[in-house]
mmCIF file of the N, C-alpha and C atoms, coordinates in Angstrom:
data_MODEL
# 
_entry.id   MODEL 
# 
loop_
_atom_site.group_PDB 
_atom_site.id 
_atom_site.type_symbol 
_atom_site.label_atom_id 
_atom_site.label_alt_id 
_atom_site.label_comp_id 
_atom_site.label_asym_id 
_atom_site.label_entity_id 
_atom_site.label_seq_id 
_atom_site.pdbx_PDB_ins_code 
_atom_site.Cartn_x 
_atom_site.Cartn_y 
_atom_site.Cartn_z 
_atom_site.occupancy 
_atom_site.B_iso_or_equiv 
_atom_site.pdbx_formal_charge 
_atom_site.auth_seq_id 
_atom_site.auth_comp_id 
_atom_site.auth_asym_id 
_atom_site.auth_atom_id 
_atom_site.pdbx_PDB_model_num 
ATOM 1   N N  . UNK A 1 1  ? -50.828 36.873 144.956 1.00 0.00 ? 1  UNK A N  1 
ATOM 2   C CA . UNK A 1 1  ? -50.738 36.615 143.531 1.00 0.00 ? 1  UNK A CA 1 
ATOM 3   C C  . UNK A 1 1  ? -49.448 37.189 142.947 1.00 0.00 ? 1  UNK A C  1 
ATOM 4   N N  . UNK A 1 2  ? -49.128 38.025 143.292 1.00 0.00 ? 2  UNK A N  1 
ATOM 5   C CA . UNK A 1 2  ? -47.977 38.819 143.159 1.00 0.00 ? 2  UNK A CA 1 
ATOM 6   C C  . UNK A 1 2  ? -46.696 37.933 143.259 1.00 0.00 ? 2  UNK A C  1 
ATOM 7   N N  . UNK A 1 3  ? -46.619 37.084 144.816 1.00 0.00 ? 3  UNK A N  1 
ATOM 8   C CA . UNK A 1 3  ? -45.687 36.690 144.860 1.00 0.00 ? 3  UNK A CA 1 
ATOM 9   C C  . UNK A 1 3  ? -45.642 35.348 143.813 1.00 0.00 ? 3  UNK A C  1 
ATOM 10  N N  . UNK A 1 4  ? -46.833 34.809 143.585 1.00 0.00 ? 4  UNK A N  1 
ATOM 11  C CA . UNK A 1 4  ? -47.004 33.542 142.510 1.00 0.00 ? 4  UNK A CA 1 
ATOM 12  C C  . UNK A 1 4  ? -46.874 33.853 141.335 1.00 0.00 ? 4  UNK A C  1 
ATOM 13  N N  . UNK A 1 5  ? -46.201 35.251 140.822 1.00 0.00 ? 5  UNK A N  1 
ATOM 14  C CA . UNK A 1 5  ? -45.770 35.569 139.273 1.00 0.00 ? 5  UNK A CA 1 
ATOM 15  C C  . UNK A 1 5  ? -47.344 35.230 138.410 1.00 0.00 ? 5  UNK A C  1 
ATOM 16  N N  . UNK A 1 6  ? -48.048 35.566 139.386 1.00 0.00 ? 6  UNK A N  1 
ATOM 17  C CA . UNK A 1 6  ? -49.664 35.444 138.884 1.00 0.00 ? 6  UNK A CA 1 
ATOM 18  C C  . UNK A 1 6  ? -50.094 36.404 137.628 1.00 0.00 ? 6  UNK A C  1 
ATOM 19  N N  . UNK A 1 7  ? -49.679 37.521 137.800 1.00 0.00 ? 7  UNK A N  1 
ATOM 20  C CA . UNK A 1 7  ? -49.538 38.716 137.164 1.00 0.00 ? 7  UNK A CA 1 
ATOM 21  C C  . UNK A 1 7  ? -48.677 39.751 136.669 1.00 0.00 ? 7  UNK A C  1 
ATOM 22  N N  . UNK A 1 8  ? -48.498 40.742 135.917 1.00 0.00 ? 8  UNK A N  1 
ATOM 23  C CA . UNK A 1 8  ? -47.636 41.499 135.685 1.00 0.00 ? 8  UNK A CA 1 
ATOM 24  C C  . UNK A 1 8  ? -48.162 42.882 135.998 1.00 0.00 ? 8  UNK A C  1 
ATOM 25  N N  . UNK A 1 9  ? -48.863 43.014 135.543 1.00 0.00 ? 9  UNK A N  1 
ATOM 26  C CA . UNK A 1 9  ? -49.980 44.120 135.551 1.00 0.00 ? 9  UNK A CA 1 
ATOM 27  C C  . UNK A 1 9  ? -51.716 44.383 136.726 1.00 0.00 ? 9  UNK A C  1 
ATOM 28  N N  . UNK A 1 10 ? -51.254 44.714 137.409 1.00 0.00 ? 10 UNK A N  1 
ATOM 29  C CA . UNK A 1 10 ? -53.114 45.122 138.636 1.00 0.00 ? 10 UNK A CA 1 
ATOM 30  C C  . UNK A 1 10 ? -53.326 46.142 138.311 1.00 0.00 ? 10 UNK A C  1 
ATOM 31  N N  . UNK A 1 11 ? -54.679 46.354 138.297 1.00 0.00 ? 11 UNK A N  1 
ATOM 32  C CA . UNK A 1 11 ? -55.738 47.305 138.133 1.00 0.00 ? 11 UNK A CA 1 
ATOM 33  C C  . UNK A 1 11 ? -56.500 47.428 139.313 1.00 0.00 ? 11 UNK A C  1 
ATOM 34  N N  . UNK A 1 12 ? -56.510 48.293 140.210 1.00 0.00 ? 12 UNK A N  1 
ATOM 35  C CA . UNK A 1 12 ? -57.524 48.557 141.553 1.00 0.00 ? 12 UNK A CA 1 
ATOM 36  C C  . UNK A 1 12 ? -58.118 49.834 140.893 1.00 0.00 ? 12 UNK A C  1 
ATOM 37  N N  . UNK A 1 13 ? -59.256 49.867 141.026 1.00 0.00 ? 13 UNK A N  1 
ATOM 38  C CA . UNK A 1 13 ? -60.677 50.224 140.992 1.00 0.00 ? 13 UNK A CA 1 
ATOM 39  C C  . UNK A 1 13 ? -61.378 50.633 141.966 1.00 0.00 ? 13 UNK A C  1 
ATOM 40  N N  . UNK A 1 14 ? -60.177 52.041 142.423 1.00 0.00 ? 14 UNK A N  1 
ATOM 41  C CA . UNK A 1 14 ? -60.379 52.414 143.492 1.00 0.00 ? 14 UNK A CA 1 
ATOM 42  C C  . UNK A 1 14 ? -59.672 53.747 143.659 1.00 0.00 ? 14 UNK A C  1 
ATOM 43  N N  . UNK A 1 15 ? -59.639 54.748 144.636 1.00 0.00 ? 15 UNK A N  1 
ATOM 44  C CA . UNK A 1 15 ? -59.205 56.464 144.963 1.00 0.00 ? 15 UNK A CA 1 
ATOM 45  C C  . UNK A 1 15 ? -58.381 56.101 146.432 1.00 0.00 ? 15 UNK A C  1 
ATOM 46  N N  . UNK A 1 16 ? -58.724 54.796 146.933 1.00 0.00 ? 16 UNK A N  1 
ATOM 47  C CA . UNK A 1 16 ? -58.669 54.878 148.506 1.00 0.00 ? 16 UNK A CA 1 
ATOM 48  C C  . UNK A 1 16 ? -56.761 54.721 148.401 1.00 0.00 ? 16 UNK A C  1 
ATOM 49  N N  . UNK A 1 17 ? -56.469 55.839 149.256 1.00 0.00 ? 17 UNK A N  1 
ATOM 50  C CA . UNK A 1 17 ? -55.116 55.851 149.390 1.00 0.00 ? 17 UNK A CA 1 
ATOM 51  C C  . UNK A 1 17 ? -54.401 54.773 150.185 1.00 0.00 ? 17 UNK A C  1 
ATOM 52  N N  . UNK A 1 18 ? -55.147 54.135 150.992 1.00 0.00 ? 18 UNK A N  1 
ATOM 53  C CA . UNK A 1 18 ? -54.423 53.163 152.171 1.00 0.00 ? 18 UNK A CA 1 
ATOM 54  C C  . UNK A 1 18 ? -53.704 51.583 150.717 1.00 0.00 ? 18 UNK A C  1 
ATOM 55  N N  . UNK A 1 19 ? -54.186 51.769 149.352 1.00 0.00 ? 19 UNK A N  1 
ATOM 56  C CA . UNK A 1 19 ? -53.857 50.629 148.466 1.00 0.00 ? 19 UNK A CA 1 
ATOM 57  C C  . UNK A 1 19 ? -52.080 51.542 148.566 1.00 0.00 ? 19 UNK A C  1 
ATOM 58  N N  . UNK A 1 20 ? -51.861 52.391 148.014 1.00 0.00 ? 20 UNK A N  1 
ATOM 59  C CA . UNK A 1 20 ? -50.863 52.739 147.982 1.00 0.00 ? 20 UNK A CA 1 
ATOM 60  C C  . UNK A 1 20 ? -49.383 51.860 148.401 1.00 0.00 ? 20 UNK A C  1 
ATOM 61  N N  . UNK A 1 21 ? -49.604 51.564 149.779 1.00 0.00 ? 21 UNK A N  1 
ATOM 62  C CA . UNK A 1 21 ? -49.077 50.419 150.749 1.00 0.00 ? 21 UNK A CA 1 
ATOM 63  C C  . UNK A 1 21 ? -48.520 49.066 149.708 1.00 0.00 ? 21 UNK A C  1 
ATOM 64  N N  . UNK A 1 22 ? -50.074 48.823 149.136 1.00 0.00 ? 22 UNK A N  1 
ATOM 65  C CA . UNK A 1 22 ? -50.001 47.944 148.675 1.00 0.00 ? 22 UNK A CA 1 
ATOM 66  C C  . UNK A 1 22 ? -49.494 47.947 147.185 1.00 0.00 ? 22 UNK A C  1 
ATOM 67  N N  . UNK A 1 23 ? -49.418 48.973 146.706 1.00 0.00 ? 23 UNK A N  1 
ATOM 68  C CA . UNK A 1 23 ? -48.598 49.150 145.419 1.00 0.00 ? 23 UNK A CA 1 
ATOM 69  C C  . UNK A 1 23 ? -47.123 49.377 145.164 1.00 0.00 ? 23 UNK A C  1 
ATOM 70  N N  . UNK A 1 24 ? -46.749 49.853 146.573 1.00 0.00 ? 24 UNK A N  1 
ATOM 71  C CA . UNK A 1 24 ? -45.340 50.039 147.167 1.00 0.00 ? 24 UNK A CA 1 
ATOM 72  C C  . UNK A 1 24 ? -44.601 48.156 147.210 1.00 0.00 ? 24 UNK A C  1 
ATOM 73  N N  . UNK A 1 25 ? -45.685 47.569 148.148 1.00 0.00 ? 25 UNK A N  1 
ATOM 74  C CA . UNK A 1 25 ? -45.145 46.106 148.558 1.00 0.00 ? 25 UNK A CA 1 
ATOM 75  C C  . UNK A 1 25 ? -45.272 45.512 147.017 1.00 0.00 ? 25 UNK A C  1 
ATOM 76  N N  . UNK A 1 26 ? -46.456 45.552 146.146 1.00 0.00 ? 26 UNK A N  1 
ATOM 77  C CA . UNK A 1 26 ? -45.816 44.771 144.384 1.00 0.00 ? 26 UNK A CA 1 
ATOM 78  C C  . UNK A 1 26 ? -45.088 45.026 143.856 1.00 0.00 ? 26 UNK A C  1 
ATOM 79  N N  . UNK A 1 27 ? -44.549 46.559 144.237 1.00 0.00 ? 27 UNK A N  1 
ATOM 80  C CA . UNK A 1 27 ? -43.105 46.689 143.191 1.00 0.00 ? 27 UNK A CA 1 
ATOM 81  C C  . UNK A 1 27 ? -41.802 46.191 143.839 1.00 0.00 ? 27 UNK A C  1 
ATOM 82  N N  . UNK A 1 28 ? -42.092 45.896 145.317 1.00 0.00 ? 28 UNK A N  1 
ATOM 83  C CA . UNK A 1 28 ? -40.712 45.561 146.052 1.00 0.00 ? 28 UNK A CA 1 
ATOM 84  C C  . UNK A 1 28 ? -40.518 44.084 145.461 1.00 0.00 ? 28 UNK A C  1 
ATOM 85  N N  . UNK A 1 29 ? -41.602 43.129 145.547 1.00 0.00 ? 29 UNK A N  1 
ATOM 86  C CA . UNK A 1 29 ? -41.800 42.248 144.772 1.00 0.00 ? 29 UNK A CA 1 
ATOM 87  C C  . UNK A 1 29 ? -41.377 41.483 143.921 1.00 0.00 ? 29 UNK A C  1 
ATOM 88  N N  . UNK A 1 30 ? -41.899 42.737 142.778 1.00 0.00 ? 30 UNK A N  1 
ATOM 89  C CA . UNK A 1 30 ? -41.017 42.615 141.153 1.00 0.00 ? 30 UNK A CA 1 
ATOM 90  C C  . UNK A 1 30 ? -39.837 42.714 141.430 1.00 0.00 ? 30 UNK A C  1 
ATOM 91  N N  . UNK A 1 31 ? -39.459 43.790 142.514 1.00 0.00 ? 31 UNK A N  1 
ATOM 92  C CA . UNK A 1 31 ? -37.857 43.909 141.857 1.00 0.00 ? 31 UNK A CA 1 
ATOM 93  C C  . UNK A 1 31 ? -37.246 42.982 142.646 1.00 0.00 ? 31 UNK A C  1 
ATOM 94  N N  . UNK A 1 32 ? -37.782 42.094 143.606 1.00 0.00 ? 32 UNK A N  1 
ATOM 95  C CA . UNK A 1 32 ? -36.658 40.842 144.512 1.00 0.00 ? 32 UNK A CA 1 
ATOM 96  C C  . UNK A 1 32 ? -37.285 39.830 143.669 1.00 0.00 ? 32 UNK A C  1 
ATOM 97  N N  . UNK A 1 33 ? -37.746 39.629 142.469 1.00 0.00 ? 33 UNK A N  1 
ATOM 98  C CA . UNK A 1 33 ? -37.961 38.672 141.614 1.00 0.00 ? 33 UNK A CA 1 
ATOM 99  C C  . UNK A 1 33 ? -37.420 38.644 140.066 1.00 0.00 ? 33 UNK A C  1 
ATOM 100 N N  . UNK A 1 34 ? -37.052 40.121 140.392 1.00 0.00 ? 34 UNK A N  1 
ATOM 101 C CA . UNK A 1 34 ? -36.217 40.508 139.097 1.00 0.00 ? 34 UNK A CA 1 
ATOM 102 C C  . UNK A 1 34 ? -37.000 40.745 137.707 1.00 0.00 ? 34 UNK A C  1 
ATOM 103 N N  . UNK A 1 35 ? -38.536 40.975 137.974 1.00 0.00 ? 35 UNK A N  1 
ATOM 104 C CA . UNK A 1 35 ? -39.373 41.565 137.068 1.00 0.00 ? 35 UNK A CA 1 
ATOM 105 C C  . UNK A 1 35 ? -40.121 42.701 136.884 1.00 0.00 ? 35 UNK A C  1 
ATOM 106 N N  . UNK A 1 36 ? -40.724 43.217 135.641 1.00 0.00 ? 36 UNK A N  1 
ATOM 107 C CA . UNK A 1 36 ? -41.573 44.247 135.579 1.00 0.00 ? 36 UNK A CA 1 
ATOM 108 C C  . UNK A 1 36 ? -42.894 43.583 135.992 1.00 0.00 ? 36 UNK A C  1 
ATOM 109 N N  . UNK A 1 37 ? -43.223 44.832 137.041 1.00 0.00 ? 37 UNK A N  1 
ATOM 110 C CA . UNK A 1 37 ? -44.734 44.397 137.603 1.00 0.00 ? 37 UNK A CA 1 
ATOM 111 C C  . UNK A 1 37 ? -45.054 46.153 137.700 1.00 0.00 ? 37 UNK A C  1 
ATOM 112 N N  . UNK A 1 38 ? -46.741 46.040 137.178 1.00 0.00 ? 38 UNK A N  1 
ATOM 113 C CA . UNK A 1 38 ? -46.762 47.644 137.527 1.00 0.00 ? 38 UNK A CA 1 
ATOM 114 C C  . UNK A 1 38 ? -48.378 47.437 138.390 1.00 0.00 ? 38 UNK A C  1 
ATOM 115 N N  . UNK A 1 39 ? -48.869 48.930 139.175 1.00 0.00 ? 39 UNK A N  1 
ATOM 116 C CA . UNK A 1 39 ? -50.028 49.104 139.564 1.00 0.00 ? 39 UNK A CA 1 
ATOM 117 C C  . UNK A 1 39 ? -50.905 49.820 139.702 1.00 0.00 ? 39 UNK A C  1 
ATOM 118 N N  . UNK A 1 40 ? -51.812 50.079 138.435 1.00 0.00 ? 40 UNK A N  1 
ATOM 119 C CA . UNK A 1 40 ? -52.678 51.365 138.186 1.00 0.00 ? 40 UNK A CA 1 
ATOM 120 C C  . UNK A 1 40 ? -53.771 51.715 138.703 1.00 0.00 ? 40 UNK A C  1 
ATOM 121 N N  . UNK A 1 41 ? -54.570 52.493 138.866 1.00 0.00 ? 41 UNK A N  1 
ATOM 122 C CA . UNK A 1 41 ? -55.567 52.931 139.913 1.00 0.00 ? 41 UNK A CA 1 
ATOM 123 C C  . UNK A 1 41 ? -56.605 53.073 138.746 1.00 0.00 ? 41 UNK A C  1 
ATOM 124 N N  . UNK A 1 42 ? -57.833 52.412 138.565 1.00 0.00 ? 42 UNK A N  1 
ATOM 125 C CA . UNK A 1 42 ? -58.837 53.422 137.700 1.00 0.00 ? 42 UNK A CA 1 
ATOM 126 C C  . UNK A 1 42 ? -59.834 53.990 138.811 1.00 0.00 ? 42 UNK A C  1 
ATOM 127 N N  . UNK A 1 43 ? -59.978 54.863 138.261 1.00 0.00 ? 43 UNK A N  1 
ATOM 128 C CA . UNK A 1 43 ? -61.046 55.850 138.955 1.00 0.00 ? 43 UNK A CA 1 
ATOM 129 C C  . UNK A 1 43 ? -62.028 56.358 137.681 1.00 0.00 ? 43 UNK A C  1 
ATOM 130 N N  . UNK A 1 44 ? -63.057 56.738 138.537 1.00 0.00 ? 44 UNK A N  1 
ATOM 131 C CA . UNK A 1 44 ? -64.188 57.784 137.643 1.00 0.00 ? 44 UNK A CA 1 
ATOM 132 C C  . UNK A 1 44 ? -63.898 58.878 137.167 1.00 0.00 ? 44 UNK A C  1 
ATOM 133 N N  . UNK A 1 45 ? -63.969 59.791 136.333 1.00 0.00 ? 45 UNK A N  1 
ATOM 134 C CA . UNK A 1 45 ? -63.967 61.174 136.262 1.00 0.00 ? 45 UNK A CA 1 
ATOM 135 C C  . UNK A 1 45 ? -65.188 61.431 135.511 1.00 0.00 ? 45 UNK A C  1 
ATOM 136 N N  . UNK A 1 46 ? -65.791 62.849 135.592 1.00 0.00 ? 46 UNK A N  1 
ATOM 137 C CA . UNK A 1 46 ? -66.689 63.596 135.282 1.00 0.00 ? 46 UNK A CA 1 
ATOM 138 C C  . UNK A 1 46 ? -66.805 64.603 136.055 1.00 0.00 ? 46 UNK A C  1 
ATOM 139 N N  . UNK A 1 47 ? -67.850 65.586 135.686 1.00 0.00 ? 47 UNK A N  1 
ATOM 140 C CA . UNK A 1 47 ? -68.161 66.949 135.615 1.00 0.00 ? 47 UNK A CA 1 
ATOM 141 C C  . UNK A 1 47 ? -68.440 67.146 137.130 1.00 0.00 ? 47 UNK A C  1 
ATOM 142 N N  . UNK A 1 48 ? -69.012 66.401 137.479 1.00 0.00 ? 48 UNK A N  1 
ATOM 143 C CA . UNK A 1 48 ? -70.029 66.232 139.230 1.00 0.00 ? 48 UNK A CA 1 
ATOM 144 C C  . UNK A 1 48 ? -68.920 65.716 140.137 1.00 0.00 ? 48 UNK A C  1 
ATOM 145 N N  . UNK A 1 49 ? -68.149 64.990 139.561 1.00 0.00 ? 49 UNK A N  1 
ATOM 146 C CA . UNK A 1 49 ? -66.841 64.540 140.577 1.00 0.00 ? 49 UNK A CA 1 
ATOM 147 C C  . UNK A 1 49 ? -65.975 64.909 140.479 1.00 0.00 ? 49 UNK A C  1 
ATOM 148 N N  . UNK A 1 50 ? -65.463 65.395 141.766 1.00 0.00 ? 50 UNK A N  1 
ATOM 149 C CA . UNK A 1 50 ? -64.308 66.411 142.166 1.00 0.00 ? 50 UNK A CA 1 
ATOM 150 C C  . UNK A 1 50 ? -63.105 66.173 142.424 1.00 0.00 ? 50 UNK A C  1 
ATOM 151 N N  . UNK A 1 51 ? -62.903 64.596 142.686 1.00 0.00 ? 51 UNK A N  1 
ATOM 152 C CA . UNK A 1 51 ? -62.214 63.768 143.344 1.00 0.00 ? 51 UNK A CA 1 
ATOM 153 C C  . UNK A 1 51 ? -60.977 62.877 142.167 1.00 0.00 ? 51 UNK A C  1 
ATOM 154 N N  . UNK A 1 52 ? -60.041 64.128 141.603 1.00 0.00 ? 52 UNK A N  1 
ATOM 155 C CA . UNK A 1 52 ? -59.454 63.898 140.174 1.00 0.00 ? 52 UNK A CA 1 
ATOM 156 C C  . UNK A 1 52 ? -58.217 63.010 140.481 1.00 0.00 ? 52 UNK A C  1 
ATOM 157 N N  . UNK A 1 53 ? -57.591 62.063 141.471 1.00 0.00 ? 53 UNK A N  1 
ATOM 158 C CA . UNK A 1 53 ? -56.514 61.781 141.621 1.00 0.00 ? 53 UNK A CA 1 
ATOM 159 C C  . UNK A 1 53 ? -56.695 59.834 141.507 1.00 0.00 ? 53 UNK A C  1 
ATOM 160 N N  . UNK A 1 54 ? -55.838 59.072 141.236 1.00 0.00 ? 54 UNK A N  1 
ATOM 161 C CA . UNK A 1 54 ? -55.755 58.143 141.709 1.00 0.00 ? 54 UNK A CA 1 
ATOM 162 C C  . UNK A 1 54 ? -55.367 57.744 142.565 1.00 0.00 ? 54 UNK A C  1 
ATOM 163 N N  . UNK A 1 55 ? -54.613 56.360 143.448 1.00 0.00 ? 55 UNK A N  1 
ATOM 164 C CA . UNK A 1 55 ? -53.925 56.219 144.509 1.00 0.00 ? 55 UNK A CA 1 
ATOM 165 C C  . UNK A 1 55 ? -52.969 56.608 143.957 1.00 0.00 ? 55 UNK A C  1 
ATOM 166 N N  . UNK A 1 56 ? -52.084 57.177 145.054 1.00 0.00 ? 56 UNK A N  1 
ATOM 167 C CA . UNK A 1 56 ? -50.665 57.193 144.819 1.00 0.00 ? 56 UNK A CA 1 
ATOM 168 C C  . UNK A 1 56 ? -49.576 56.304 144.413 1.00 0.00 ? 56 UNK A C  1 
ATOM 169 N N  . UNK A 1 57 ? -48.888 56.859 143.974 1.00 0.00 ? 57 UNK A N  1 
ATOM 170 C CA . UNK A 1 57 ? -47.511 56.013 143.196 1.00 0.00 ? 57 UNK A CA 1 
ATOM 171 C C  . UNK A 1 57 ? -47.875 54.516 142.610 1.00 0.00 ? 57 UNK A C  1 
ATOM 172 N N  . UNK A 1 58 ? -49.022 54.733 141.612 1.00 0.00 ? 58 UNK A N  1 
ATOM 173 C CA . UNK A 1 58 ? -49.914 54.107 140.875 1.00 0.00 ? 58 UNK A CA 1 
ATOM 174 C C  . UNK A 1 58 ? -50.221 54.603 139.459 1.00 0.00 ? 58 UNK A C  1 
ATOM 175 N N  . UNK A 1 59 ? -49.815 54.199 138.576 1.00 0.00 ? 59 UNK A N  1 
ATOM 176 C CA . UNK A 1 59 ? -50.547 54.630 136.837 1.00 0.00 ? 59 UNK A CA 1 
ATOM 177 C C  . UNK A 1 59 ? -51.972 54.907 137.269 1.00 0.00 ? 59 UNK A C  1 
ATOM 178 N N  . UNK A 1 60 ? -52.113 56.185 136.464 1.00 0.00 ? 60 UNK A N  1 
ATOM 179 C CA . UNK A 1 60 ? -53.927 56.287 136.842 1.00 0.00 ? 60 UNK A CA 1 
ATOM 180 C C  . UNK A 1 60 ? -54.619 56.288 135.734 1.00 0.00 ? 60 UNK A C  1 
ATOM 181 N N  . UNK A 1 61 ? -55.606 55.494 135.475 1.00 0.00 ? 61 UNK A N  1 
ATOM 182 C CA . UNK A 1 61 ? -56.589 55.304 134.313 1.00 0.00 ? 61 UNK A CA 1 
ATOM 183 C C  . UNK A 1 61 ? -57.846 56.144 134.694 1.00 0.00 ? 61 UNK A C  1 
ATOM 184 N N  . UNK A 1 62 ? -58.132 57.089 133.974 1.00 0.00 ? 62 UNK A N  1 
ATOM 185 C CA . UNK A 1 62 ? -59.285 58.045 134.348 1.00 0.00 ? 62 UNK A CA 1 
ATOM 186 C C  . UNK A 1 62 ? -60.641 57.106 133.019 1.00 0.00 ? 62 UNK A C  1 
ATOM 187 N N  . UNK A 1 63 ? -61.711 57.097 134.112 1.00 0.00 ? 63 UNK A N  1 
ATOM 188 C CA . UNK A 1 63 ? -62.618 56.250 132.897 1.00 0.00 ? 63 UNK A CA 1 
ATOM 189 C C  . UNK A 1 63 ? -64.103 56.785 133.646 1.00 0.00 ? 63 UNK A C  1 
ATOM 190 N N  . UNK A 1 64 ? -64.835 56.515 132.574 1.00 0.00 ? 64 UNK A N  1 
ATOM 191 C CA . UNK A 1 64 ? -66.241 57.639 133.072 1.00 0.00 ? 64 UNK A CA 1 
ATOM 192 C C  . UNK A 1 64 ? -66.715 56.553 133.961 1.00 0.00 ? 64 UNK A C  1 
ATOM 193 N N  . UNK A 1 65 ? -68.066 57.184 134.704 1.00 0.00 ? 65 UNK A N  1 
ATOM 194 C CA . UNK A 1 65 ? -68.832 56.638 135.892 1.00 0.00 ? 65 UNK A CA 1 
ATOM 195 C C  . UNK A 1 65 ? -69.172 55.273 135.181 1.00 0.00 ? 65 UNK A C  1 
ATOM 196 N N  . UNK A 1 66 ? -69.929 54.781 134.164 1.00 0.00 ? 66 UNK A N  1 
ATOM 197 C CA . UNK A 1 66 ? -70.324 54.020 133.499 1.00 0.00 ? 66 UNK A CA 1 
ATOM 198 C C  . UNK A 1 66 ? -69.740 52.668 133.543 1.00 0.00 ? 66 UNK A C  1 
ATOM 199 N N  . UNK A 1 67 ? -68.665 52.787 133.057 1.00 0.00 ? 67 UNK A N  1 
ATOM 200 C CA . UNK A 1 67 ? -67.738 51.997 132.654 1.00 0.00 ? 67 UNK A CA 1 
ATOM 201 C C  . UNK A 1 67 ? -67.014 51.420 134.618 1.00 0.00 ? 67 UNK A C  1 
ATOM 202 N N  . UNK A 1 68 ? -66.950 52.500 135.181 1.00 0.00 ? 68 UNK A N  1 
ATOM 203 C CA . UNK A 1 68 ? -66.002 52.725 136.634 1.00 0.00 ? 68 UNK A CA 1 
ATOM 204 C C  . UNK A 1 68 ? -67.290 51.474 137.509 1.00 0.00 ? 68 UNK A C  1 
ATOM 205 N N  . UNK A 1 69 ? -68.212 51.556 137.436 1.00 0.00 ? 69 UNK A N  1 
ATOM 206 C CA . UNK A 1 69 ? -69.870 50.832 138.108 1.00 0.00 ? 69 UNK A CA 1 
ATOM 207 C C  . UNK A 1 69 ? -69.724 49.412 137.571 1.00 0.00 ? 69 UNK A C  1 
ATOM 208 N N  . UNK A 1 70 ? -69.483 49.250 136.386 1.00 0.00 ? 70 UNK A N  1 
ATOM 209 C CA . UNK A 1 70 ? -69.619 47.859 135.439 1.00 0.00 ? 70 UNK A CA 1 
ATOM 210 C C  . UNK A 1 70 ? -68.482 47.079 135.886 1.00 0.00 ? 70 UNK A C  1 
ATOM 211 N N  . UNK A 1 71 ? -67.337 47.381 136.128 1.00 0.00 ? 71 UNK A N  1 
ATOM 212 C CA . UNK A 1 71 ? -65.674 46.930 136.826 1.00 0.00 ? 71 UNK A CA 1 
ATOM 213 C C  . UNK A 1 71 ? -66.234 46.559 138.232 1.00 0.00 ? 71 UNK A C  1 
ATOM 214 N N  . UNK A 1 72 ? -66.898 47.467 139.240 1.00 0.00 ? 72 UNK A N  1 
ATOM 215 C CA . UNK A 1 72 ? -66.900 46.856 140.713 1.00 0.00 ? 72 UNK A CA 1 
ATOM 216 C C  . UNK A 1 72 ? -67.642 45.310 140.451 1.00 0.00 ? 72 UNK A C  1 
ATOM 217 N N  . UNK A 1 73 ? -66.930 44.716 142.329 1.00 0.00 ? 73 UNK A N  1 
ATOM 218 C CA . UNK A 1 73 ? -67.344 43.622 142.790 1.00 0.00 ? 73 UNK A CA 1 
ATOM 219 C C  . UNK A 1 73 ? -68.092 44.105 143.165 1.00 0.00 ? 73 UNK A C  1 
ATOM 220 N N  . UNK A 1 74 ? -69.369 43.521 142.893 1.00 0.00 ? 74 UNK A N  1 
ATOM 221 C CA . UNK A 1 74 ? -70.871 43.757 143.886 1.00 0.00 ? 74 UNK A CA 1 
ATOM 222 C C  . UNK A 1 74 ? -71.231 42.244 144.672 1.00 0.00 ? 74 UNK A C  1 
ATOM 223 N N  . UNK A 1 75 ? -70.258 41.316 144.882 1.00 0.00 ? 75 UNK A N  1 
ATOM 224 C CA . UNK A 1 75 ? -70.327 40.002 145.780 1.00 0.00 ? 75 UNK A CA 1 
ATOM 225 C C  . UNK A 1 75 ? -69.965 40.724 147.352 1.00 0.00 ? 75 UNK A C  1 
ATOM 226 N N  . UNK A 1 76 ? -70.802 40.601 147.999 1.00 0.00 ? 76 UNK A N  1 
ATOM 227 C CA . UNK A 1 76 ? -71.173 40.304 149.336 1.00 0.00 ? 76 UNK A CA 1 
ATOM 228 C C  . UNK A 1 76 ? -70.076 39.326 150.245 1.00 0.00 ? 76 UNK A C  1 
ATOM 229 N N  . UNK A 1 77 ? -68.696 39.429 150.521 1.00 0.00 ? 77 UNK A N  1 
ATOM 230 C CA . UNK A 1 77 ? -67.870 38.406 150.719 1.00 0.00 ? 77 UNK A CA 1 
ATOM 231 C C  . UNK A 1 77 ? -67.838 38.684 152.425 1.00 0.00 ? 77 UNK A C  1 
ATOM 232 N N  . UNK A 1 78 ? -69.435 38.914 153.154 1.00 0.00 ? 78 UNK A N  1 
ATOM 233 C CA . UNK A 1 78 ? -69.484 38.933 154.537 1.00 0.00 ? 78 UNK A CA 1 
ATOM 234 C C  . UNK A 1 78 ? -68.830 39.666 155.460 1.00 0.00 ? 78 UNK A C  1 
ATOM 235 N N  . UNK A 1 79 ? -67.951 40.479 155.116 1.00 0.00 ? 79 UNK A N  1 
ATOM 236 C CA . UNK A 1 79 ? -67.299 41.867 155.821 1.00 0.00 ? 79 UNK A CA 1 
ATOM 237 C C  . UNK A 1 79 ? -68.076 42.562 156.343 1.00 0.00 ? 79 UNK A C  1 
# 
């Protein structure tokens, strides 16, 4: 999607560092396309979770459990 100027802006909804990779390869992207493209991480935060970081070299949106549950894919895509 990235390369189809699909977007400007991704949101992963996720802590798992291996996206990182993949936030590295959208900005190489933007810039051999000559645009702003960015890629932010939301994650959960609260009191019980310890786990305060987003992916790396990613904008991080901190948003409560609530809201973090209502965003996932819960489709079954056979993996």
């Amino acid at each position: 999607m990235a390369i189809k100027k699909e977007y400007d802006v991704a949101v992963v909804f996720s802590q798992d560092q291996d996206f990182s990779e993949v936030a590295d390869e959208v900005r190489l992207i933007g810039t051999e396309q000559k645009r702003w493209v960015q890629v932010a991480s939301a994650y959960p935060v609260s009191p019980t979770f310890r786990n305060g970081r987003g992916i790396n070299r990613t904008n991080w949106i901190k948003i409560d459990r609530t809201t973090y549950q209502a965003c996932l894919d819960t489709y079954n895509y056979g993996i």
